[in-house]
N, C-alpha and C positions, 0 to 999 in steps of 0.2 A: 613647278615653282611652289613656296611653302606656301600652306595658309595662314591664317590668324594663329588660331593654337601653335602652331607648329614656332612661329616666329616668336610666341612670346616664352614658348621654353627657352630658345636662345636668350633672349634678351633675360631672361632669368638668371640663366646660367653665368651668363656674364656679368651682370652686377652679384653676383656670388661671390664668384673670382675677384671682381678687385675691390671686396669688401677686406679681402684676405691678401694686398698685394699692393703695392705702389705702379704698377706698372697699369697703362692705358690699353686694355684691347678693343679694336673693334672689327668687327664680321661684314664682310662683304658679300653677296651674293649677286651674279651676272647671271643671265639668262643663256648670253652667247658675247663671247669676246669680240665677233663681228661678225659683219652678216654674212660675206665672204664672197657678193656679188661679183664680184670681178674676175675672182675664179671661174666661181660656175658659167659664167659669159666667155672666157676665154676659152674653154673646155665646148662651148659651144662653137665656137669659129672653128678651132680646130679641127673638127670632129667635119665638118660642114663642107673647111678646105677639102678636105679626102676624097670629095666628092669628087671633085674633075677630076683629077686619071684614073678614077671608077668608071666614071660616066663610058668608057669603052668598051667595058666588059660588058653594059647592059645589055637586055636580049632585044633590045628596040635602038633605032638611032633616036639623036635628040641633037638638034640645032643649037647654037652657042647662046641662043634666046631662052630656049626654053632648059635647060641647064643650069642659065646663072638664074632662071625662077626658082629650079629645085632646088638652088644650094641652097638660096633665101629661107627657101620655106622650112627646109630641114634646120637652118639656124634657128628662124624663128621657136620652132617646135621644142628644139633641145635647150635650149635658153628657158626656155618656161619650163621643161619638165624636170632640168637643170635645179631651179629655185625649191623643190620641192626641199623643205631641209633636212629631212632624214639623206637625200642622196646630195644635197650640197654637202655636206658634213664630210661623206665617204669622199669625196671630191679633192678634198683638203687634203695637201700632204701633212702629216701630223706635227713637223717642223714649224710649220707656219702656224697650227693653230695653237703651238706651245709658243711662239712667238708673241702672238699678239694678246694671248690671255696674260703673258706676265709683263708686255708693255700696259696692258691696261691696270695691273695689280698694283704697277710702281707709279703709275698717274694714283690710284686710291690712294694708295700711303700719304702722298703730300698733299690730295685736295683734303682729305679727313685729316691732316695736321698732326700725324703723326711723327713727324719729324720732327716739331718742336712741344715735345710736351717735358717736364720738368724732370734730369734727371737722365734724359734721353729713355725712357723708359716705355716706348713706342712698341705697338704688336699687332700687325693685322692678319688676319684670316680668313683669305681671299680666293672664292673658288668661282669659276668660270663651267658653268652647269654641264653645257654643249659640247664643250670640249673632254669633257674629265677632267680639269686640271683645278690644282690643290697648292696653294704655296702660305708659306707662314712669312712675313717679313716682317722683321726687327729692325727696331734703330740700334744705335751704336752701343747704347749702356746693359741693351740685353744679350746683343750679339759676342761683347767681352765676356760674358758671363755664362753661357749658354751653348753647346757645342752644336754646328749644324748636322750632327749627328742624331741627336735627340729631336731637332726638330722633323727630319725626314721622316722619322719611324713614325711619329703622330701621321704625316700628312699621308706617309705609306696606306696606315688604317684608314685612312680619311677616304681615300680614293677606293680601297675596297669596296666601302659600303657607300660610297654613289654608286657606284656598278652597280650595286644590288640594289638602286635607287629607294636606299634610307637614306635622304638627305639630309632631313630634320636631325635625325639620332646622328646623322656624323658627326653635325654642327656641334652638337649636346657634349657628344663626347671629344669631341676636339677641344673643345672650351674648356673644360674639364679637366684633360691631359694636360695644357697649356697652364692652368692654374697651377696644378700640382709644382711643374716647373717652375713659374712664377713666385709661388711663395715661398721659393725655397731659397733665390736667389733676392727677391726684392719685398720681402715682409711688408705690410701694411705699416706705415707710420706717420699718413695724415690722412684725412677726409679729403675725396678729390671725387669729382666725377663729372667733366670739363668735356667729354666727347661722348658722341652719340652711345647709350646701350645695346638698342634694338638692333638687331639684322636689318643692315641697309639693301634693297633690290637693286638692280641696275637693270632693267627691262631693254 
């Protein structure tokens, strides 16, 4: 997660850009799109049921007592060592956790009121740490204007350099990329600065 310095380059960079633009951006950062508890728990039952028609091949017998004790304990065990989140993560099919970070992106957009800002000229820049995942959404009056072609290639970049866990620098240059576009299409032609600057966390 960024620090101080780190955040207020962003928050620099974006009051930059729409000194130079009519258009509203704001940056979101998540930590993890969800925690994914439910997973790593079912993945623990599972793993646990396998037990009884193992339970035969043991090299000892075991009474149907002391059996349904092991499976318990083996749930319990894999449940907790399940939580660990580098191996929750692995746990996820990547389906799911592309799901839920851009369910959570398109809740951003409309609690940060990006939907109605004047002009329809709405931008957020919304990444989901845990996951990888990098999405730019627009409202309406940038998306006529703006091919989602150009936006992929930015967030293409984007997603390189969290891998390479420059997350700060992505931001920087994402913001930046995004301006470029932005003033090309929506020129600065009044004073406005009605939604948050800074890089918002979502812990």
């Amino acid at each position: 997660m960024l620090e101080g310095p780190q955040r207020r380059k962003v928050a620099e960079a974006i009051r930059e850009v729409e000194s130079r633009t009519d258009a509203e951006v704001v940056t979101v950062l998540a930590r993890e799109a969800d925690n994914y508890l439910y997973i790593s728990t079912l993945w623990a039952a599972f793993l646990s049921l396998l037990l009884a028609p193992l339970v035969q091949f043991l090299p000892w017998w075991l009474d149907y007592r002391e059996a349904f004790t092991l499976q318990w304990l083996l749930f319990i065990a894999l449940a907790v060592l399940f939580r660990w989140r580098p191996l929750t993560m692995r746990l996820v099919p990547k389906k799911v956790k592309y799901w839920r970070a851009a369910n959570l992106a398109r809740r951003q957009f409309l609690e940060q009121e990006l939907h109605s800002t004047r002009g329809h000229l709405g931008l957020l820049i919304f990444v989901a740490e845990a996951e990888h995942y990098v999405e730019i959404l627009t409202d309406r009056g940038l998306a006529e204007r703006i091919t989602n072609e150009s936006w992929s290639e930015i967030v293409e970049n984007f997603i390189r350099e969290i891998k390479r866990g420059k997350t700060a620098e992505a931001f920087v240059h994402c913001v930046e990329k995004c301006g470029e576009l932005l003033q090309e299409v929506a020129p600065v032609s009044e004073i406005k600065n009605k939604l948050p600057n800074h890089l918002i966390i979502l812990d």
